[in-house]
MDTraj code that builds the backbone (N, CA, C; nanometers):
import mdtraj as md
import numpy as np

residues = "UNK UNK UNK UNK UNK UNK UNK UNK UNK UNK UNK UNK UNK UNK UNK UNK UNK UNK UNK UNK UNK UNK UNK UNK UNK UNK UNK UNK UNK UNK UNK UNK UNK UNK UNK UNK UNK UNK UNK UNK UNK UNK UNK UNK UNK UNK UNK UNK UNK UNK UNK UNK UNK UNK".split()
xyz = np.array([
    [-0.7991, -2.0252, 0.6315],
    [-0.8071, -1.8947, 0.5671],
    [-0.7787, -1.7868, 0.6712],
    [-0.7242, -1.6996, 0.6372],
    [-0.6374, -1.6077, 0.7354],
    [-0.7701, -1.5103, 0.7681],
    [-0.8753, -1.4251, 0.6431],
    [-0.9779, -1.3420, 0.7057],
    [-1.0415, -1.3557, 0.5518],
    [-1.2123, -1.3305, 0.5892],
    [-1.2650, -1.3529, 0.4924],
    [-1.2870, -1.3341, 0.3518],
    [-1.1569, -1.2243, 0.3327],
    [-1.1156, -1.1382, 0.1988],
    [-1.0109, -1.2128, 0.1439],
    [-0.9181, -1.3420, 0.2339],
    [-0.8448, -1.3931, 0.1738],
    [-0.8544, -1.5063, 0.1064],
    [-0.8067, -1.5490, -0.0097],
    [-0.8153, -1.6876, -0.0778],
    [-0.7262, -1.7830, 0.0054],
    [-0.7770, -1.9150, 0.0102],
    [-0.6746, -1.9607, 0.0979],
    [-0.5883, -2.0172, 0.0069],
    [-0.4533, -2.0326, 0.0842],
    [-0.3535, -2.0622, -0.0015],
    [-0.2651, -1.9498, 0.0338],
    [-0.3550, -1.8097, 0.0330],
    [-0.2573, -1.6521, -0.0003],
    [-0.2598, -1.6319, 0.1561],
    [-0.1722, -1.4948, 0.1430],
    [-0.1493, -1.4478, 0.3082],
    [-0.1615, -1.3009, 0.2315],
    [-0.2147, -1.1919, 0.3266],
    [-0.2183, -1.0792, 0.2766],
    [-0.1393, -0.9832, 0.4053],
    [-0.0435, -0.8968, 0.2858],
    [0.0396, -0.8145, 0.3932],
    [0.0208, -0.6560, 0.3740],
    [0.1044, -0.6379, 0.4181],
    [0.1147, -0.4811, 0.3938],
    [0.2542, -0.4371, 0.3216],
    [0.3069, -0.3481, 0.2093],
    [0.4140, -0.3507, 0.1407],
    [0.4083, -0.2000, 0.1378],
    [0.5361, -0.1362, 0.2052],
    [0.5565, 0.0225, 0.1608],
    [0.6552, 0.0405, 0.0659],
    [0.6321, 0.0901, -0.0201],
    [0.7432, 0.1575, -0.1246],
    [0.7358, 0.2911, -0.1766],
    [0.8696, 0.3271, -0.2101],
    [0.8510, 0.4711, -0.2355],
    [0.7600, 0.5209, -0.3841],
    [0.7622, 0.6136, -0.3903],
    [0.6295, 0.6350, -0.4759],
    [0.6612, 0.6027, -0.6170],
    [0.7991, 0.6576, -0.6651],
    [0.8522, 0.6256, -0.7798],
    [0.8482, 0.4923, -0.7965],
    [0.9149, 0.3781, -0.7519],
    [0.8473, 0.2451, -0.7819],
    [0.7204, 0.2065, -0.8200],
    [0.6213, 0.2742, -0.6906],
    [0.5035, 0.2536, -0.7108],
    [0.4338, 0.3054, -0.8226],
    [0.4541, 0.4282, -0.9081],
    [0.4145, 0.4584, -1.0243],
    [0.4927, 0.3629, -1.1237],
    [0.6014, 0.3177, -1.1632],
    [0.6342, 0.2422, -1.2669],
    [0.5450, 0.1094, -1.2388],
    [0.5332, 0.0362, -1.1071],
    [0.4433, -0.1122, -1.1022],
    [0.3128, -0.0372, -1.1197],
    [0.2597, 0.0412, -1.1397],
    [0.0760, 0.0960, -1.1439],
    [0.1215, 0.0898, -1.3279],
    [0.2073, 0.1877, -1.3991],
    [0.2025, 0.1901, -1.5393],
    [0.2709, 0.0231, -1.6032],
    [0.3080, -0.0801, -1.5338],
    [0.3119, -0.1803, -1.6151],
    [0.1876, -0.2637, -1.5794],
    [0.1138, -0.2577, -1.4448],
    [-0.0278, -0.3418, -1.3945],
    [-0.1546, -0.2706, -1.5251],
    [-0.1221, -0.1239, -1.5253],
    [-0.2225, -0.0800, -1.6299],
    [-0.2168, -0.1274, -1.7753],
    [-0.0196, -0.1201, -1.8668],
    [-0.0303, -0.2051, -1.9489],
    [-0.0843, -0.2786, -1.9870],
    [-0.0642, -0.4438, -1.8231],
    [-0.0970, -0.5212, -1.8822],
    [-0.2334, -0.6114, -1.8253],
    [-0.2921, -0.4740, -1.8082],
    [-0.4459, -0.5097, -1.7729],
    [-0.4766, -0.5891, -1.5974],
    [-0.3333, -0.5783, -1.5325],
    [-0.3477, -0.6557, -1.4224],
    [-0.3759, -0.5342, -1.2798],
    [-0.3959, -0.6115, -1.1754],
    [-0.3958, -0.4635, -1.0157],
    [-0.2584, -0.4721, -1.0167],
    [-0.2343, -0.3671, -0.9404],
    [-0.0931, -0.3687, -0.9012],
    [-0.0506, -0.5126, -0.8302],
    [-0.1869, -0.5250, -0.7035],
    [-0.1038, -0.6876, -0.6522],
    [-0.0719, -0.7765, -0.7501],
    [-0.1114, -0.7843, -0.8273],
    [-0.1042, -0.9456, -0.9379],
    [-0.0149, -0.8921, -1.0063],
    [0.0338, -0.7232, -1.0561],
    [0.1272, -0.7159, -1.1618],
    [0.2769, -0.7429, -1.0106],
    [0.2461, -0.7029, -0.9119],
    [0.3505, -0.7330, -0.7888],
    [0.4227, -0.8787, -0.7746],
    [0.3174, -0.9740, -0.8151],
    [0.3213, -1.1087, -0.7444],
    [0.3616, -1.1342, -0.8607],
    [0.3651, -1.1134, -0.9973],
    [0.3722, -1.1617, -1.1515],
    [0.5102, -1.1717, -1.1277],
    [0.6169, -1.0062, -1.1003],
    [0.7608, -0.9597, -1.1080],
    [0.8065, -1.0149, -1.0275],
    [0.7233, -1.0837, -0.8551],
    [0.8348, -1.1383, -0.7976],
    [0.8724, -1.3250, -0.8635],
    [0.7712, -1.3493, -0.9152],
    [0.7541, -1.4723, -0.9650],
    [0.8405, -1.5037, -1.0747],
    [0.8416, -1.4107, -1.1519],
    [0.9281, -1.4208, -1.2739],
    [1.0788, -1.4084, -1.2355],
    [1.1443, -1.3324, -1.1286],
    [1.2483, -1.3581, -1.0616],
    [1.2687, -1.4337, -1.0288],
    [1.2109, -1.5006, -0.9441],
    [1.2493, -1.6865, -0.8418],
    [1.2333, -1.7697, -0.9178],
    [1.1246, -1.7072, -1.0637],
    [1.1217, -1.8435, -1.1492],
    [1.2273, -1.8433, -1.1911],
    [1.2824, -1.7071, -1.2803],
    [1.3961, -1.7519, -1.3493],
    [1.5568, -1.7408, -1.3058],
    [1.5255, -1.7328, -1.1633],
    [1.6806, -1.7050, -1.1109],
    [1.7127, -1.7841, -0.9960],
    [1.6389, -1.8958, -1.0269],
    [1.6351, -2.0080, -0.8468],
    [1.7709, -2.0953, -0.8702],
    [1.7714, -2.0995, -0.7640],
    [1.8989, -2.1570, -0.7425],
    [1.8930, -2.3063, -0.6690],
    [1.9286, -2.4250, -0.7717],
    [1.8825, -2.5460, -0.6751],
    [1.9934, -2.6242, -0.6838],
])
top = md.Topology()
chain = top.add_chain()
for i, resn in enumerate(residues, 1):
    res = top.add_residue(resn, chain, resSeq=i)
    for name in ("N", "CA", "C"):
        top.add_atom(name, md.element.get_by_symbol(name[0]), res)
traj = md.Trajectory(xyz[None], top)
């Protein structure tokens, strides 16, 4: 486990984005009841899920 706030398995970073992004991922995490990290980790997931290349 990386520090005692982390689940292991996860790695926790730091992510800057400009603010406009950051308000559209806060109004779809609020949608859909998720934090921004999990609505973050949801959008990159749904990309690699559905666009992997093997």
């Amino acid at each position: 486990m990386a520090d005692k706030y982390t689940k292991e398995g996860y790695h926790r970073f730091t992510l800057r984005i400009e603010e406009e992004l950051y308000k559209k991922i806060k109004e779809l995490a609020d949608h859909d009841k998720r934090s921004i990290s999990k609505e973050i980790e949801y959008i990159i997931e749904e990309h690699y899920g559905n666009n992997r290349k093997e």
